[in-house]
N, C-alpha and C positions, 0 to 999 in steps of 0.2 A: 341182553335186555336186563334192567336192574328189576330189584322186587317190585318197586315204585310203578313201572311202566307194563307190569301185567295189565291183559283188557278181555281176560276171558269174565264170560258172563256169569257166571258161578259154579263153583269148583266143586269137588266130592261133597263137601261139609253145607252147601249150600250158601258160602258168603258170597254177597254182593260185590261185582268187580268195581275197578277203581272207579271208573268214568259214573257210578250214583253217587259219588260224592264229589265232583268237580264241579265248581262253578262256574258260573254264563263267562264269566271273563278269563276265564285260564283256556288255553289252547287242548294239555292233554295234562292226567294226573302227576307227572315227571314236572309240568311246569310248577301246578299248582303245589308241589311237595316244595320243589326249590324255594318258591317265593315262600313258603309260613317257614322254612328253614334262615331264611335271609332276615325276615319278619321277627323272628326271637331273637337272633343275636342280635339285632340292632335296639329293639327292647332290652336286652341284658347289659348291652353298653349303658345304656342310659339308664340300667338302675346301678350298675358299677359307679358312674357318675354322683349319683345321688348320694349313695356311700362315701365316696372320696370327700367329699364337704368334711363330712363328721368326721371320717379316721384324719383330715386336714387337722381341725378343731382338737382331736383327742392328741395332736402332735405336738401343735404351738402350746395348746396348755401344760403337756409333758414337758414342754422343753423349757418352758418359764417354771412351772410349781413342780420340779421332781416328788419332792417330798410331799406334796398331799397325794398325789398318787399312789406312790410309795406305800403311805400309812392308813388311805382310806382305803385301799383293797385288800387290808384285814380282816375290812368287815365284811368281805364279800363271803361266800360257800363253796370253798373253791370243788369241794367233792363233790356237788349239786352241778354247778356248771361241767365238771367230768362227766358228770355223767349222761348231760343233756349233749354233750360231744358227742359219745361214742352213741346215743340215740340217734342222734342226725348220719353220722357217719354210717350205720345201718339201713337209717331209710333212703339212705342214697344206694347203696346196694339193692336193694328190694326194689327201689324204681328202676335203675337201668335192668334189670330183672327183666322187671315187668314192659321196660321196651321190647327186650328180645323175645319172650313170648307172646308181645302182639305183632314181630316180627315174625314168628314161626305158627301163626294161628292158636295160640293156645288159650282159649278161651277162659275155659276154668281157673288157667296157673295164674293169667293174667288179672282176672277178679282178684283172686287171691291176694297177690302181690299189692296192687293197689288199695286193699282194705287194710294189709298190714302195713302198710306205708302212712297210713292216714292214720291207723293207729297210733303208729310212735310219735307222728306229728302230734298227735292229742296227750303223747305222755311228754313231750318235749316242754307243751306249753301248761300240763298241769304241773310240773317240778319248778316250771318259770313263775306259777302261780305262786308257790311257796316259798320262793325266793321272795319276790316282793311282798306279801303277808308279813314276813317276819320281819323285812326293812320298815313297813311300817309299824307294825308293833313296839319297831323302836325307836320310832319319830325320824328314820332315815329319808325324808323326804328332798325333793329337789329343792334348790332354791333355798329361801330365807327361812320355810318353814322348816328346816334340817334342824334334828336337837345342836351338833355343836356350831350353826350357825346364828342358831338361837340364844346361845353362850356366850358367841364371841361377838356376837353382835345385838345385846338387849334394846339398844336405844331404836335400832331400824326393824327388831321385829317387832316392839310394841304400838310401831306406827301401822306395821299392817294389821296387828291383831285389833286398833283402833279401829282402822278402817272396814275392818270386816264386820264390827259391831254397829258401825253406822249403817252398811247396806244391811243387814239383818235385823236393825227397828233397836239396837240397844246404846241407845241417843244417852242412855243415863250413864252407863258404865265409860264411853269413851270420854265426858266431859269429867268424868272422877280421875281417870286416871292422867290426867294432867297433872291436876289440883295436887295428886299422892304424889308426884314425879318433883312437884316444886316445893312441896314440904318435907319430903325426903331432899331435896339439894337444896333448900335453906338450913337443915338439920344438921349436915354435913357440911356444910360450909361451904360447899361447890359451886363454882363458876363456870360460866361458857367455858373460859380459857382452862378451866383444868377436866373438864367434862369428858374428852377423849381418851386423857391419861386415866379417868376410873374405869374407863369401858374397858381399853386395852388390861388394865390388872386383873377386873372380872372375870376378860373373855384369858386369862393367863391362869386364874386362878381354879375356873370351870375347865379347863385342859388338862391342869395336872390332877384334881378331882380326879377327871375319869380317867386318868391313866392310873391313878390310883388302884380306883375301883376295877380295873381293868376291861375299862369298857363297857360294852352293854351283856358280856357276857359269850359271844359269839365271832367276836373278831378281836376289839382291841386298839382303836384308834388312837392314838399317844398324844391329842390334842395339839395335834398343827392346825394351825389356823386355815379356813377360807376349802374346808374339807365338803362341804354343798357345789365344789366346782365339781368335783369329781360323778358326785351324785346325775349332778345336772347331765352330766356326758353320760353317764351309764346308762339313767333311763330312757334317757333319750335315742343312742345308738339300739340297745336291747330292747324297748318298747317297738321300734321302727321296723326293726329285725320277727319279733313277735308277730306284727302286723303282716307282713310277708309270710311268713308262715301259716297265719288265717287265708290269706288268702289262696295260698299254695294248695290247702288242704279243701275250699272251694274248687281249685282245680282240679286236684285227684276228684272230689263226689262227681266232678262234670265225666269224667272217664269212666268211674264206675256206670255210672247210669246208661251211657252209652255203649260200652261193655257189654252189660247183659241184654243189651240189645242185638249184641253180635255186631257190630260197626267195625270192629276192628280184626283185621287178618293183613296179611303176607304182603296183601294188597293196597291194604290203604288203614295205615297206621300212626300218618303223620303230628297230629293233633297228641299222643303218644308220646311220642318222641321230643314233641314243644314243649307237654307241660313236665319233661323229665329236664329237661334243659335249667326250666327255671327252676326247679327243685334242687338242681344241682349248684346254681349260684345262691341259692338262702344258704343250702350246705355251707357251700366255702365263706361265706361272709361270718358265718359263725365260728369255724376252724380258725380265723382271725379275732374275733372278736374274744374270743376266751382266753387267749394266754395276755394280750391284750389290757383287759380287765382283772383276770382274777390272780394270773401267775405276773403280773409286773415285779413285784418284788423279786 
């Protein structure tokens, strides 16, 4: 007889046997453990899935731009991401922990374990806070709004910083900065036809600036062009990754609460065992995700 299929009514400690937590539609708690066991992995598949898009995407663009890769993960923190590794790498210890002692009825270790597990979840995503803070602090944004996208490409980000002034009621400053844009290329002598060549020398001229200057101070980006692709994938893998983690940590408070309710012993610990499962694939998708991102060079 496995642990699963104990049907005694309550044991020394007074926990409830399995059959108060099976539902109308399971046969016996053996079935009902099997199917939420079958039930996670096939969820885990299809967040593997969901991942594999993006680490797709973070491949075909490695494989076309090495070198913005290369140079934008200067600016990453590579020590900050260390150490949100060996965080995760902990709280997956402390959760399969905390299976085996709602496998062995251990009430207390089992709270335990789960409060510190949801701890490091909260330090995992306050050191992810800082990371991002300081990327914005230096205009490292996705997309167009990226300082050296904004460098290498003035002509298309003054179109969106137009357009943001239209939907925000400043009707006056987007009709000026045309007016400035045609007086400045009547000034200069500029034509349609030679219009890309002054962007391109700009956005050439804003690169070696800040290699100069050595960047923003914290990494170092040597001004390759089109360095917002990078950004784009970062935040987006690592936001999505974040977000899993919120929720993960929704899952442990679900444990805990039920916890100290005493729900979980020897006998019926499955729901345990599910939310360690997915705890354990946010783990590994981060163990990829960081040499990935910050150790590419």
């Amino acid at each position: 007889m496995t642990v699963a299929e104990s049907t005694h009514e309550h044991d020394a400690h007074g926990h409830h046997s399995p059959e108060a937590h099976v539902a109308h539609h399971f046969e016996s708690p053996q079935q009902q453990f099997d199917s939420g066991k079958l039930g996670i992995w096939m969820f885990l598949i299809t967040e593997v899935l969901f991942f594999s898009g993006m680490f797709c995407a973070y491949a075909i663009y490695r494989s076309l731009h090495p070198e913005i890769f290369i140079d934008a993960a200067k600016e990453l923190n590579a020590m900050l991401g260390a150490l949100n590794t060996v965080v995760l790498i902990v709280s997956s210890l402390t959760m399969a922990w905390a299976v085996r002692a709602a496998q062995l009825s251990q009430k207390k270790l089992l709270i335990v374990l789960l409060w510190i597990t949801l701890a490091l979840a909260g330090v995992f995503l306050g050191v992810k806070t800082v990371e991002y803070t300081t990327k914005f602090q230096h205009e490292l944004y996705p997309g167009i709004y990226n300082h050296f996208a904004q460098e290498q490409y003035p002509t298309v980000a003054d179109k969106y910083v137009s357009k943001e002034n239209q939907a925000s009621g400043g009707a006056e400053h987007a009709t000026e900065a045309p007016a400035h844009g045609e007086e400045h290329s009547e000034e200069h002598g500029s034509t349609p036809a030679t219009g890309e060549h002054e962007e391109h020398a700009h956005a050439e001229a804003g690169g070696h600036a800040h290699a100069e200057a050595g960047g923003h101070g914290h990494g170092g980006a040597q001004g390759v062009r089109n360095i917002h692709i990078f950004f784009g994938i970062y935040y987006m893998m690592t936001g999505i990754h974040a977000i899993h983690i919120i929720g993960g940590m929704g899952a442990i408070g679900w444990l805990i609460y039920r916890a100290n309710k005493g729900e979980f012993s020897s006998e019926y610990f499955g729901p345990v065992d599910y939310v360690g499962l997915y705890w354990h694939l946010v783990d590994l998708i981060w163990i990829y995700l960081f040499p990935l991102l910050y150790l590419i060079h």
